[in-house]
ZAVO-406431 format. One record per atom (N, C-alpha, C): x, y, z. Coordinates in steps of 0.001 Angstrom, whole numbers, padded with zeros to 6 digits, always signed. Atoms other than C-alpha are relative to their C-alpha. Last residue first. Example, Ala and Ser with C-alpha at 12.3 -4.5 7.8 and 13.67 -1.06 7.14 Angstrom:
2
-000820-001190-000060 +013670-001060+007140 -000770+001090+000730 +000890-001190+000000 +012300-004500+007800 +000900+001200+000000 
REM end
This chain:
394
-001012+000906-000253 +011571+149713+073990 +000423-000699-001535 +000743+001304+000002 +009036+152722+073325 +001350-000918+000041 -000501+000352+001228 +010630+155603+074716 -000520-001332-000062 -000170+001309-000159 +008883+157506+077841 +000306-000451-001693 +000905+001453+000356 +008790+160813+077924 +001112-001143-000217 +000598+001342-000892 +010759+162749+080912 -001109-000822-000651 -001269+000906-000198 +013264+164658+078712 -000700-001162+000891 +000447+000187-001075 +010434+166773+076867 +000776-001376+000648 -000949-000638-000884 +011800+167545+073856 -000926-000588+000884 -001455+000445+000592 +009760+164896+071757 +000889+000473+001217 +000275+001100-000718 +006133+166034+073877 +001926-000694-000473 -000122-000007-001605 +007089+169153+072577 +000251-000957+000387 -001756+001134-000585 +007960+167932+068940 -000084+000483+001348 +001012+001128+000193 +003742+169625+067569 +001705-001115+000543 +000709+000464-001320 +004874+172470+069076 -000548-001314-000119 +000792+001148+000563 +007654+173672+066240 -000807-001013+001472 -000588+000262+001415 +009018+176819+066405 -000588-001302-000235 +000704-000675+001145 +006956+177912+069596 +000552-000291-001297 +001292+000595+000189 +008058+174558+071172 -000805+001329-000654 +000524+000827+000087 +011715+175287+070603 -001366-000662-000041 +000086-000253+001753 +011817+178664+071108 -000541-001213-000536 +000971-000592+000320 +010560+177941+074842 -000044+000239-001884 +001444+000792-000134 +012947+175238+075495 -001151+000514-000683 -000067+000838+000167 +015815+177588+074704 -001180-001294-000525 +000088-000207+001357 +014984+179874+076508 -000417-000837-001494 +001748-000366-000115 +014375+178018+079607 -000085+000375-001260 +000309-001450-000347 +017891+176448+079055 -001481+000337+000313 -000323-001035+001701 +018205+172539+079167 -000331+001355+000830 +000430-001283-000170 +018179+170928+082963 +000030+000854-001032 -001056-001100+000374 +018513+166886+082756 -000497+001916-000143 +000745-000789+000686 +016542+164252+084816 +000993+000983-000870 -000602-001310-000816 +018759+161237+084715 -000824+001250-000187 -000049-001549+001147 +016413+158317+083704 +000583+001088+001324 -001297+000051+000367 +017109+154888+085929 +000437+001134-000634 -000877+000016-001362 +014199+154629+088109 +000856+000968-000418 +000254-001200-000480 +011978+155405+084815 +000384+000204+001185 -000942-000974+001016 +013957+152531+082961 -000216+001437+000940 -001590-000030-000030 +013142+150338+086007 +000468+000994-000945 -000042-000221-001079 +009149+150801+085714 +001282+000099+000578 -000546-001134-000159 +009844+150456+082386 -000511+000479+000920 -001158-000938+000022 +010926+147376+083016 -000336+001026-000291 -001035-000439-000906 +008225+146378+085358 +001162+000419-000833 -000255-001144-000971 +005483+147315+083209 +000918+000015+001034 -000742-001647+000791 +007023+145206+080202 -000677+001322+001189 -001327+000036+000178 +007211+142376+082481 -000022+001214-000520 -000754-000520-001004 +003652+142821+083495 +001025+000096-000073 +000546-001620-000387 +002146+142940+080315 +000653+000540+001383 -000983-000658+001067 +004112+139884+079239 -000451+001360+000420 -001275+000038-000716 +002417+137898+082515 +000784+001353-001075 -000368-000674-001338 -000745+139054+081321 +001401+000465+000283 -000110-001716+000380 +000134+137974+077921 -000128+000436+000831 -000949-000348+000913 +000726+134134+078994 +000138+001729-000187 -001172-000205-000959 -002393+134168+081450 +001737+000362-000127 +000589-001518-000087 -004505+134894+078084 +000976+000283+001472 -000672-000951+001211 -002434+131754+076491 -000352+001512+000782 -001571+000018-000352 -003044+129484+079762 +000143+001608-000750 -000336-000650-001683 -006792+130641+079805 +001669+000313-000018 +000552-001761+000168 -007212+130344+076105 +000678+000582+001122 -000919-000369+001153 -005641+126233+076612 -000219+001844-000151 -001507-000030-000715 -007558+126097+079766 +000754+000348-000279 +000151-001173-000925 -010796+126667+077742 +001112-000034+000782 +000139-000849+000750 -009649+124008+074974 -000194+001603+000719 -001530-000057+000119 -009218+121379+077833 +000398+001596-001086 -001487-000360-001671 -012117+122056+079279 +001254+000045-000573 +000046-001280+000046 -013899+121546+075323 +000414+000694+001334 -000866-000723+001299 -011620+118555+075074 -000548+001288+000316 -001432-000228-000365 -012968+117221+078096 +001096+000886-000824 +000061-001713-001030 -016507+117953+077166 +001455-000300+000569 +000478-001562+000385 -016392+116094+074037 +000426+000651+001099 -000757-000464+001140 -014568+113130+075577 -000023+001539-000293 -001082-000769-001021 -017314+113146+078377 +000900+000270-001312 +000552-001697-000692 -019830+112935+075510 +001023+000523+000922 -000419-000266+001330 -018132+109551+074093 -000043+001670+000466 -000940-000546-000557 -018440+108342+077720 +000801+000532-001217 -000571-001372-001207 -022071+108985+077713 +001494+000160+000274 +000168-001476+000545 -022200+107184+074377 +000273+001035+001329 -001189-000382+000639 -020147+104019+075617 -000467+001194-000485 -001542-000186-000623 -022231+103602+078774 +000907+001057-000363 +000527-001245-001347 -025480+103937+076790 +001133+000560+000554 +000399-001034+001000 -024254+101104+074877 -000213+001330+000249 -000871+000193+000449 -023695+099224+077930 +000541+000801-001076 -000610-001317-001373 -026671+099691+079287 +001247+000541-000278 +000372-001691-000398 -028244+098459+076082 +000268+000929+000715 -000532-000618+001093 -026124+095396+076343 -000583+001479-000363 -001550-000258-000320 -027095+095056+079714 +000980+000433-000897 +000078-000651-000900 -031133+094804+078800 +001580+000481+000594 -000031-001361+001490 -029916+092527+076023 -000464+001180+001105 -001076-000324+000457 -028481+090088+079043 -000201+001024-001437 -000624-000787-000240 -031267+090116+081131 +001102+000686-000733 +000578-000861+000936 -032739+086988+079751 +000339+001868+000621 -000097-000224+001270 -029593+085650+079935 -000995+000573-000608 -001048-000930+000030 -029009+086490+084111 +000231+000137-001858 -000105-001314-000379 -032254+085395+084861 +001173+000975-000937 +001625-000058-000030 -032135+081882+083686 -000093+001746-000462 -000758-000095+001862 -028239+081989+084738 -000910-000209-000573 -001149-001454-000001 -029764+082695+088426 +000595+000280-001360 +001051-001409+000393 -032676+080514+087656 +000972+000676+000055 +000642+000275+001393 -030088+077273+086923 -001090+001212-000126 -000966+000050+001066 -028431+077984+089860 +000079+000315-001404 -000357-001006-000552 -031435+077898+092327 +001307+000833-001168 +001126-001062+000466 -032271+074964+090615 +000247+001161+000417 -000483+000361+001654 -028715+073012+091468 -001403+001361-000696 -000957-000882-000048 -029977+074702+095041 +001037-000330-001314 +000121-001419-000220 -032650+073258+095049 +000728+000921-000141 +000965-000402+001144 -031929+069638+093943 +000093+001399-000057 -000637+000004+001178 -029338+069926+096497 -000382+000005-001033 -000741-001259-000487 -031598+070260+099689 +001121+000416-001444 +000945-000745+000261 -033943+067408+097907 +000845+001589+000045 +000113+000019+001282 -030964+065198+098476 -001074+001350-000711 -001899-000784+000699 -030328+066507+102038 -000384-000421-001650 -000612-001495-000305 -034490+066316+102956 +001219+000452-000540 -000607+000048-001436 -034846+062960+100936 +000296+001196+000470 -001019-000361-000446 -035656+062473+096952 -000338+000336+001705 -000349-000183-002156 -037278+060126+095293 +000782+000637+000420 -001371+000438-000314 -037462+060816+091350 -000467+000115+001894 -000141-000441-001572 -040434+059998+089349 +000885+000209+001136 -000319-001217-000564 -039804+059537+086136 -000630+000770+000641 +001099-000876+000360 -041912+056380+085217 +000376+001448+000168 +000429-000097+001334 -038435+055241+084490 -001675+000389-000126 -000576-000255+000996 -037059+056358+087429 -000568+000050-001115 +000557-001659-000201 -039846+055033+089609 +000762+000990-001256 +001955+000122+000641 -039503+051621+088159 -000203+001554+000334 -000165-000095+001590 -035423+051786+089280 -001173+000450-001230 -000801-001534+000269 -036022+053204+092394 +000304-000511-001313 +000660-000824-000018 -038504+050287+092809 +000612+000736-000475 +000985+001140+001257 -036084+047264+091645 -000986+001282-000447 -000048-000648+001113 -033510+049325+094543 -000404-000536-001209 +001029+000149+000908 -036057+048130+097209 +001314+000850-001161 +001026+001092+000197 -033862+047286+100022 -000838-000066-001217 -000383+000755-000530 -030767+049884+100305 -000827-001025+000082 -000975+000109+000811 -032686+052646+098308 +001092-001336+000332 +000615+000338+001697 -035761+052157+099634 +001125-000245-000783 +000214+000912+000046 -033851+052263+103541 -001159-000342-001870 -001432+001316+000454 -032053+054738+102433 -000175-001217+000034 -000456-000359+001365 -035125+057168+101571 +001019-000752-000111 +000906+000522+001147 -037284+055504+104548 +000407+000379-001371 +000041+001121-000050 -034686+056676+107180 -000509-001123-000972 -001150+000571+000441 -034051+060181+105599 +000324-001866-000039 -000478+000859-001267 -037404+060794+106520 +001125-000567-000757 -000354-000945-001202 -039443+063717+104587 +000500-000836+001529 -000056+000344-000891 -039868+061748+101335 +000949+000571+001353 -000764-000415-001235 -040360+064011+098685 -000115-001193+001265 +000376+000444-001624 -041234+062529+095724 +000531+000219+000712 -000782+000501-001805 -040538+064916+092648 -001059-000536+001023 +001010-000474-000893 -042284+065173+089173 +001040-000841+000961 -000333+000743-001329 -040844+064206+085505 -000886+001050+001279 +000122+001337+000262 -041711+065456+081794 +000063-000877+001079 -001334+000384+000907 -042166+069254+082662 -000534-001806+000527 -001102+000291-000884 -045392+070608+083530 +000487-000579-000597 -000275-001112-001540 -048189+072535+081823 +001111-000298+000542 +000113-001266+000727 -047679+071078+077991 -000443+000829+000923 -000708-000849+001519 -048395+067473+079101 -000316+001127-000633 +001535-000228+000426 -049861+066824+082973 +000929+000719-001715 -001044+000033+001365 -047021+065076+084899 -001576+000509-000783 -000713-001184+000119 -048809+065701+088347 +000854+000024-000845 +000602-000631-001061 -051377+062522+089084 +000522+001928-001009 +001081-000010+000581 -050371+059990+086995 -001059+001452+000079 -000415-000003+001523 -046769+060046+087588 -001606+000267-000583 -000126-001291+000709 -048043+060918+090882 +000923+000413-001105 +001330-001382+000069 -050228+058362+091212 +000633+001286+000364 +000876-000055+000856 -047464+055605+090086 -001346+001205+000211 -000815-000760+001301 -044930+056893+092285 -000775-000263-001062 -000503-001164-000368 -046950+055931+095290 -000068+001295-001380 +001162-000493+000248 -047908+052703+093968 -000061+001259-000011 +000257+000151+001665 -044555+051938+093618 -001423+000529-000183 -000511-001019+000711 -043770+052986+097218 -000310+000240-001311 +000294-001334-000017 -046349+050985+098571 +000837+001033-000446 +001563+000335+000327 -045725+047739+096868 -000402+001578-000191 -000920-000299+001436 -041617+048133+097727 -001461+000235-000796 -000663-001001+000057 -042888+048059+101203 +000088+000552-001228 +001298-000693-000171 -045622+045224+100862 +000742+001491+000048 +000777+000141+001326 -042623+043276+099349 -000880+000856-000034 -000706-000262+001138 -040563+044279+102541 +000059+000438-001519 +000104-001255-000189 -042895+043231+104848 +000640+001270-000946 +001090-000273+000762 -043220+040038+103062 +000031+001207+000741 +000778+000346+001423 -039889+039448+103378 -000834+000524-000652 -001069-000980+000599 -039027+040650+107058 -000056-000008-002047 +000820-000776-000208 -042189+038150+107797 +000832+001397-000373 +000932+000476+000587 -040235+035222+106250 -000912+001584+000163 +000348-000483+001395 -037257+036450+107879 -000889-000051-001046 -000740+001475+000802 -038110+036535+111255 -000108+000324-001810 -001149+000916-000813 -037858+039376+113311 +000132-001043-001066 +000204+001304+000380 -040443+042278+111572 +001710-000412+000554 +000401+001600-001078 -040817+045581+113064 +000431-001504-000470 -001308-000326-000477 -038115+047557+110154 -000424-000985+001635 -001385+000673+000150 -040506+045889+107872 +000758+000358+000662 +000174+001230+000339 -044116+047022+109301 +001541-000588-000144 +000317+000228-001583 -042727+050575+110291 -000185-001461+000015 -001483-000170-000380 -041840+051221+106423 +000165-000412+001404 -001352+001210+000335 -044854+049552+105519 +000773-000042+000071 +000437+000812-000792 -046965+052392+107708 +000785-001484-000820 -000718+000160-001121 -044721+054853+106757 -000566-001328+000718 +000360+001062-000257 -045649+055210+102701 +000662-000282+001611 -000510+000951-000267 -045056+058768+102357 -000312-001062+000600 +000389+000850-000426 -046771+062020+101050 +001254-000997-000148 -000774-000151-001104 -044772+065279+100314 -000672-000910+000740 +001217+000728-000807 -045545+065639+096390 +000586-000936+001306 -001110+000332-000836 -043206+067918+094124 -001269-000177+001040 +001104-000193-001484 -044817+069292+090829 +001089-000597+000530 -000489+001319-000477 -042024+070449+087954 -001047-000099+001627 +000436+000145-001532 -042827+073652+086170 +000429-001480+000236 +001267-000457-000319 -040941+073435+082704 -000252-000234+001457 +001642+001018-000601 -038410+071582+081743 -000794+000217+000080 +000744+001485-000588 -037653+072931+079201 +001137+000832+001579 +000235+001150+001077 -038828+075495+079617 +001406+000504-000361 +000268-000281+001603 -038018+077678+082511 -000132-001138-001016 -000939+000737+000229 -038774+075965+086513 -000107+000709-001653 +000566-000670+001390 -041855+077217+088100 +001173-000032-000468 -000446-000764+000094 -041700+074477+091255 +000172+000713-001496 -000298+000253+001081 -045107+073311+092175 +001095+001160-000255 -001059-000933+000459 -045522+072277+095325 +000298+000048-001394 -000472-000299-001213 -048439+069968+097605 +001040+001409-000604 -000866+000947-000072 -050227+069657+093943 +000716+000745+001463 -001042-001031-000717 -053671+070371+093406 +001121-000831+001087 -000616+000457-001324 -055501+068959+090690 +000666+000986+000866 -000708-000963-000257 -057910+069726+087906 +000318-000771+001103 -001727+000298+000181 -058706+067161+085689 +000078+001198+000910 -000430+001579-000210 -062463+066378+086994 +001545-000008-000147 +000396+000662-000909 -063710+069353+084643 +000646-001052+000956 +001255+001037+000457 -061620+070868+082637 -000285-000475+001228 +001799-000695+000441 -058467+071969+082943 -000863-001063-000225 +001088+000133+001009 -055010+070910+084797 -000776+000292-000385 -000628+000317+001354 -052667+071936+087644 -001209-000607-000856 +000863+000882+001245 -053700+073721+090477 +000710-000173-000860 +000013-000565+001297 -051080+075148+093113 -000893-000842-000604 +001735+000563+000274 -050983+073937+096706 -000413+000864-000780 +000651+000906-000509 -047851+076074+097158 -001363-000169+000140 +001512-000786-000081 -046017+078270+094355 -000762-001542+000918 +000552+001352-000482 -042307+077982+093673 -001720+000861+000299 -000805+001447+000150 -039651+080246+091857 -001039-001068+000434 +000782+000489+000707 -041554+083779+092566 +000477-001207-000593 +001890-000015-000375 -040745+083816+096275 -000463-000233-001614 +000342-001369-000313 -036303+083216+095557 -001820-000557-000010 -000127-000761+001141 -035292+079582+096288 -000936+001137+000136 -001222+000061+001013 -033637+078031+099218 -000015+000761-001423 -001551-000042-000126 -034955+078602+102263 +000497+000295-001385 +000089-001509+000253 -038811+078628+100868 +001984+000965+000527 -000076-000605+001435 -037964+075378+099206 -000149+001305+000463 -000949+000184+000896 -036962+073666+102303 +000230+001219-001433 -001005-000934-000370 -039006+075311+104836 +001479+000242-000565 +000382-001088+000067 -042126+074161+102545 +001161+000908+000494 -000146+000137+001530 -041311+070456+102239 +000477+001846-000319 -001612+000474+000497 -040563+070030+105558 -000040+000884-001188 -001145-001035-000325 -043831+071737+106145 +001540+000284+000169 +000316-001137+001221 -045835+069648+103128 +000879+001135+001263 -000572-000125+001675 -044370+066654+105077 +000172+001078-000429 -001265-000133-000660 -045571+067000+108463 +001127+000103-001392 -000403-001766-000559 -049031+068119+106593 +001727-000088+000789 -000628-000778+001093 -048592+064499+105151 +000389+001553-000056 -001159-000228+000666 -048292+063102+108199 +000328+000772-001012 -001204-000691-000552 -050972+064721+109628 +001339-000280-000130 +000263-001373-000124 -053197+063271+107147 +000405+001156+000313 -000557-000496+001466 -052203+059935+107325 -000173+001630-000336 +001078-000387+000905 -052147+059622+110937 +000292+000581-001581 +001145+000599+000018 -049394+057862+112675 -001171-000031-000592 +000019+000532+001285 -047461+060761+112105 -000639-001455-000369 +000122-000521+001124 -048735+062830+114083 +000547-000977-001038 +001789-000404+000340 -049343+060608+116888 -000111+000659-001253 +000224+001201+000879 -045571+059529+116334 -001920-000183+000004 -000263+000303+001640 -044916+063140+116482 -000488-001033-000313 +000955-001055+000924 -047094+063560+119806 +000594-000065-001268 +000944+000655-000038 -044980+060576+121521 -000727+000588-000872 -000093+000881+000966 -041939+062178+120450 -001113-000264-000055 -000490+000069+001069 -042697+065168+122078 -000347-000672-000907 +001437-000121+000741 -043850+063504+125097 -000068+000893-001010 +000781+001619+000185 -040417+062024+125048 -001563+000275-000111 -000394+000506+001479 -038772+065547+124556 -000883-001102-000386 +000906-000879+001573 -041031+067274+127152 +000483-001138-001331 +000714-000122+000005 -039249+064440+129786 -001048+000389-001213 +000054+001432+000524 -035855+064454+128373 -001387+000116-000136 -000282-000512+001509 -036237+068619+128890 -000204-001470-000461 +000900-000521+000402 -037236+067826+132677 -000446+000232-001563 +000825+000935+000043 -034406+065219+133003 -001277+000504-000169 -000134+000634+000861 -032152+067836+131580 -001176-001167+000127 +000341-001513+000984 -033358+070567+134086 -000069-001228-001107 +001315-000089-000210 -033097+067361+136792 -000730+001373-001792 +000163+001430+000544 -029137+066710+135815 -002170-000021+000541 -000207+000703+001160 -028624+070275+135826 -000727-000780-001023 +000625-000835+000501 -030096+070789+139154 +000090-000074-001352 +000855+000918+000000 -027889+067672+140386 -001549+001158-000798 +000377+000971+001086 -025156+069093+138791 -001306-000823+000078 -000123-000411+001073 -025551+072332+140953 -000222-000809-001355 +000953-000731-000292 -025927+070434+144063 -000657+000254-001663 +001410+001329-000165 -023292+068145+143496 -001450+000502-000054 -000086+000546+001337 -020808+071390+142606 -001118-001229-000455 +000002-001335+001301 -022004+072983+145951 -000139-000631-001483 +001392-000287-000071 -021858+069571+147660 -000141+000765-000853 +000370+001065+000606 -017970+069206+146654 -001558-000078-000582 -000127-000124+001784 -017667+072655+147186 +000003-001023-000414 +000965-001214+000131 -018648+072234+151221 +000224-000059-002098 +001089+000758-000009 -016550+068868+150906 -001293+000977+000201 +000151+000933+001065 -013547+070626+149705 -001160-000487-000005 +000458-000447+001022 -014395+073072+152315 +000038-000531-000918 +001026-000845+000101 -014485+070962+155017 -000420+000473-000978 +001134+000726+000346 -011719+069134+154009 -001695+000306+000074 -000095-000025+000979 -009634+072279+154204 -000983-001417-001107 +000595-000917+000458 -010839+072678+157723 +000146-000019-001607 +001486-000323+000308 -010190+069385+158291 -000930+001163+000064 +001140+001238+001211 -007004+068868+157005 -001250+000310+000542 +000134-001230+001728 -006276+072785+158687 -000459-001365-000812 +001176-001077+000408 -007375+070997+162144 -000005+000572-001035 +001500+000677+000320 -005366+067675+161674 -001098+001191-000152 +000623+000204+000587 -002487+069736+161153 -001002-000961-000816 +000416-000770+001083 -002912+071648+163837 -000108-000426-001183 +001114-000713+000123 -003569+068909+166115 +000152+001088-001164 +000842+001072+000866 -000157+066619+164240 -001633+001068+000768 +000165-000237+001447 +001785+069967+165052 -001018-001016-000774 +000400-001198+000473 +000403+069473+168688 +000366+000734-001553 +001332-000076-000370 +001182+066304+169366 -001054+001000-000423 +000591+000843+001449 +004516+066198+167572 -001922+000200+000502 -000763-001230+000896 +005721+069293+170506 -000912-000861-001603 +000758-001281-000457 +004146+067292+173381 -000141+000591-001439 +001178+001029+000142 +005888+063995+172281 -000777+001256-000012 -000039+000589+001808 +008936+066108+171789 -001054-000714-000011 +000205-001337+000585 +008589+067301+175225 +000258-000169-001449 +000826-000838-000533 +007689+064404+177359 -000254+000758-001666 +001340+000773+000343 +010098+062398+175437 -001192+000709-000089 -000154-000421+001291 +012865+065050+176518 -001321-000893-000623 +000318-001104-000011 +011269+064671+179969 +000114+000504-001455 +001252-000215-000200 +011833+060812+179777 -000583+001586-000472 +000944+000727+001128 +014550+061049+178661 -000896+000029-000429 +000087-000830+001275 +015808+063184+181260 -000349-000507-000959 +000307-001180-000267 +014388+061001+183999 +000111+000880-001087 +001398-000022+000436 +015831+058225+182274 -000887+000483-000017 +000062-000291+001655 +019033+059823+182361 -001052-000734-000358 -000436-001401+000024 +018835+060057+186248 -000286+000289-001803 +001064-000651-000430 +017477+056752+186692 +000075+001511-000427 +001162+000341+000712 +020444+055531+184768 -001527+000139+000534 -000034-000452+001382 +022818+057513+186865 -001003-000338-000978 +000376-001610-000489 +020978+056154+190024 +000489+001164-001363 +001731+000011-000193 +020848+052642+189048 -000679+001292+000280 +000066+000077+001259 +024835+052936+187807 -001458+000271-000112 -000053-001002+000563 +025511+054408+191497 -000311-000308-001496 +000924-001231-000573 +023612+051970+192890 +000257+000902-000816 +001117+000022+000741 +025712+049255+190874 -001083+000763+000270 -000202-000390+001761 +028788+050704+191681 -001214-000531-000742 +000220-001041-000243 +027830+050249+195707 +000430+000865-001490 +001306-001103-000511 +026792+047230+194912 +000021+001321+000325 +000397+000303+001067 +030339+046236+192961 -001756+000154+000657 -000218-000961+000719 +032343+047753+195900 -000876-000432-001454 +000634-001519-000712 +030441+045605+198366 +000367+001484-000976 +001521+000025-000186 +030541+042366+196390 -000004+001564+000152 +000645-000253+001302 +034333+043412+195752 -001332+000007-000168 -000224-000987+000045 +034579+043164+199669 -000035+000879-001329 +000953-000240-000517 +033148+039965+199941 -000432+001476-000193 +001302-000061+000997 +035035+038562+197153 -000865+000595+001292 +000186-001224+001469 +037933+039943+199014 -001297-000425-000983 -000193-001083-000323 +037203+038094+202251 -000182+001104-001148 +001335-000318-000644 +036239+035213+200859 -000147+001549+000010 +000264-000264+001227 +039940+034972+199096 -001592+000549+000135 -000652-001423+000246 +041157+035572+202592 -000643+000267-001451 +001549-000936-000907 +038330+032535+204011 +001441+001366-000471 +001266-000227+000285 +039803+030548+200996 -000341+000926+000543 -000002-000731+001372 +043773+031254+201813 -001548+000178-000506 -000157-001130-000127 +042961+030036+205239 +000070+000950-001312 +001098-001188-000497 +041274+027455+204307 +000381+001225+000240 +000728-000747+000710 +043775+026281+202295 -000630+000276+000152 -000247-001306+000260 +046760+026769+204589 -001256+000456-000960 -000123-001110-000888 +044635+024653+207054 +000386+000927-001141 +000985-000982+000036 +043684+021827+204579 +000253+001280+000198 +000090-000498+001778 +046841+020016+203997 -000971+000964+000057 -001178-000903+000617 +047956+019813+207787 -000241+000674-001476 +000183-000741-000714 +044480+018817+208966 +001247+000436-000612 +000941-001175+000827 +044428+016300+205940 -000370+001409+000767 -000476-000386+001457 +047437+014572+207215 -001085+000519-000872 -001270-000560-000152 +046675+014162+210316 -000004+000614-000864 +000453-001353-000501 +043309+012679+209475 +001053+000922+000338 -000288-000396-001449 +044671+009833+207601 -000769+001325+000234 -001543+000468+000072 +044948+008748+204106 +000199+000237+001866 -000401+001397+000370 +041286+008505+203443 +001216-000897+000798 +001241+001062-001022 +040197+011495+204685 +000545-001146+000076 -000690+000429-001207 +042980+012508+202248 -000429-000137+000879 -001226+001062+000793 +041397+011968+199048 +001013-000082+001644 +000529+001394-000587 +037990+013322+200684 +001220-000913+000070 +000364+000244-001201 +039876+016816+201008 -000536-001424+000516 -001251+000503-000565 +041512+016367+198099 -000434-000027+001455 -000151+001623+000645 +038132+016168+196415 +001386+000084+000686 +000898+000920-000217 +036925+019383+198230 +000063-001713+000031 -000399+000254-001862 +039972+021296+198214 -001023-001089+000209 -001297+000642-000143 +039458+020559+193939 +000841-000099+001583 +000260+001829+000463 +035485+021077+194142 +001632-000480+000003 +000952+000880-001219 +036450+024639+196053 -000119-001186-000326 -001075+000043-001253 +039140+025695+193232 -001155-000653+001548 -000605+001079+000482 +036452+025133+190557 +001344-000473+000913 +000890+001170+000027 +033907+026858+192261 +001026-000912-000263 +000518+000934-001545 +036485+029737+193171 -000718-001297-000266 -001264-000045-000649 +037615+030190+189158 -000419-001241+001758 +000126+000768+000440 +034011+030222+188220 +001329-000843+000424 +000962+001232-000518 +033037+032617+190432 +000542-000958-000320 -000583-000073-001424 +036298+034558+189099 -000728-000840+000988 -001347+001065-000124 +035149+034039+185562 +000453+000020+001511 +000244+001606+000621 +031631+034993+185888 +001346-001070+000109 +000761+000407+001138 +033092+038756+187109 -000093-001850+000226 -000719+001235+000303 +033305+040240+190576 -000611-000622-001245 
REM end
């Protein structure tokens, strides 16, 4: 029974209800007559809602029992699709973490490896830094700087130019008291002439000014910089320009690129003063180009005093190939005989093959005997004439 049909009865009960008081009122008679047919009609309408009740529980069992029934299967399908995801999500949780596994096995591996690496390198940092430490011990000392020098100096020039071109810790001067010895002296043709080359450097004012913070002390570090270079270049303008052994100038090697830009970038007053005492500063790469401008300059050196030595070869050349001449002609002259003597051969053979053909070609013929015989007693010296099988000159 639906909402509306309740709703129906309720509203039909409150209207017997209210006529029921309405005629209370009017009499009792007269509400025993009005009532009756409608109770009766109620307790029939009763009746069937009682009886719809019963067909509407026994349709709601069966709906509670169908829907039990397909929840049951639901369920089971649930079951089994829950089952079914359960187990593709275990496998593949087990291949992610077997495959994480190994990612993270070769992760390690590779971690491992870099960390070996990164220790090899921190071993090599290590050496490097006590290394350094031992250069700046070496160079720290004047002494061993300059030996750090003279082997710059040394791998430079022996790189670059041929063994008799240079000559290390060479004397220069005579006499008592003048003799010196210069870190390099390169042997250079007049002019110029030899040229010394000196592998000391002012480091301890170069270290001074690149320390300094304030500018006052950046200043005078600076001044004391430009101090020591000049001095420098003054003792070996003084030192290794020696007139009528070495040429008019003399190289400073400074064996730190840092201290050759920084002179040139702070002190160019000095590089000018050095210049004109001609002294030239030069720097491993600058120096590297000197050398190899020199290198240049011996090769075409070389190559002119050489050059009458080439003309003589030359000369030489043109007579030995004056001589072939000769002897080609006299080959050619023997070839020429040869051809000509191969020429008459050939003619010797032609004329033995034709009359090698004439004597195919001769009919013999049969004269008398008689005949024959008078014939060569009458005159014997024409035998060979009669005689039908000589040969006729052509």
């Amino acid at each position: 029974m639906s909402n509306m049909e309740f709703l129906l009865l309720g509203l039909l009960a409150a209207c017997v209800i209210g006529m029921a008081m309405l005629l209370w009122r009017r009499g009792r008679g007269q509400v025993e007559d009005l009532l009756t047919p409608l109770l009766e009609r109620l307790h029939q309408q009763q009746q069937e809602l009682a009886g719809r009740l019963a067909g509407l529980g026994d349709n709601q069992l069966q709906l509670q029992a169908n829907l039990a029934e397909r929840l049951s299967v639901q369920e089971r399908e649930l079951g089994r699709t829950l089952d079914e995801k359960l187990r593709n999500i275990d496998l593949k949780l087990a291949g992610g973490l077997q495959q994480s596994t190994q990612q993270t096995t070769t992760t390690l591996t590779e971690i491992r490896e870099r960390l070996a690496v990164i220790d090899a390198a921190q071993s090599r940092l290590t050496n490097l830094s006590e290394q350094v430490v031992s250069l700046q011990d070496i160079l720290g000392n004047k002494q061993a700087r300059g030996a750090f020098g003279e082997v710059q100096l040394e791998n430079l020039v022996t790189m670059l130019l041929p063994p008799n071109a240079f000559s290390f810790q060479a004397t220069i001067g005579h006499g008592v008291g003048n003799v010196r010895r210069v870190d390099c002296l390169l042997k250079l043709p007049n002019p110029p002439g030899s040229m010394a080359v000196d592998a000391k450097f002012p480091l301890e004012s170069y270290q001074a000014m690149i320390a300094a913070r304030e500018p006052a002390q950046q200043e005078a570090a600076r001044k004391q910089f430009a101090a020591a270079v000049l001095t420098h270049a003054k003792n070996i303008a003084d030192r290794y320009i020696v007139a009528g052994e070495t040429a008019d100038s003399a190289i400073m090697f400074l064996p730190s690129e840092a201290v050759y830009a920084e002179l040139f970038a702070s002190c160019p007053e000095v590089v000018e003063k050095c210049y004109n005492l001609r002294v030239w500063p030069t720097s491993p790469t600058t120096l590297m180009a000197l050398l190899n401008t020199i290198r240049a300059v011996l090769r075409d050196v070389q190559i002119r005093e050489q050059a009458g030595e080439i003309q003589k070869l030359i000369r030489l050349m043109q007579d030995d190939v004056g001589l072939l001449g000769e002897r080609v002609d006299k080959v050619r002259k023997q070839f020429s005989t040869v051809s000509q003597t191969l020429e008459e051969v050939d003619t010797s053979r032609k004329r033995i093959a034709a009359r090698g053909a004439r004597i195919l070609n001769i009919e013999l013929q049969q004269p008398a005997v008689a005949d024959v015989v008078t014939d060569q007693v009458a005159k014997p010296e024409s035998l060979l004439d009669a005689n039908p099988l000589r040969l006729v000159e052509p």
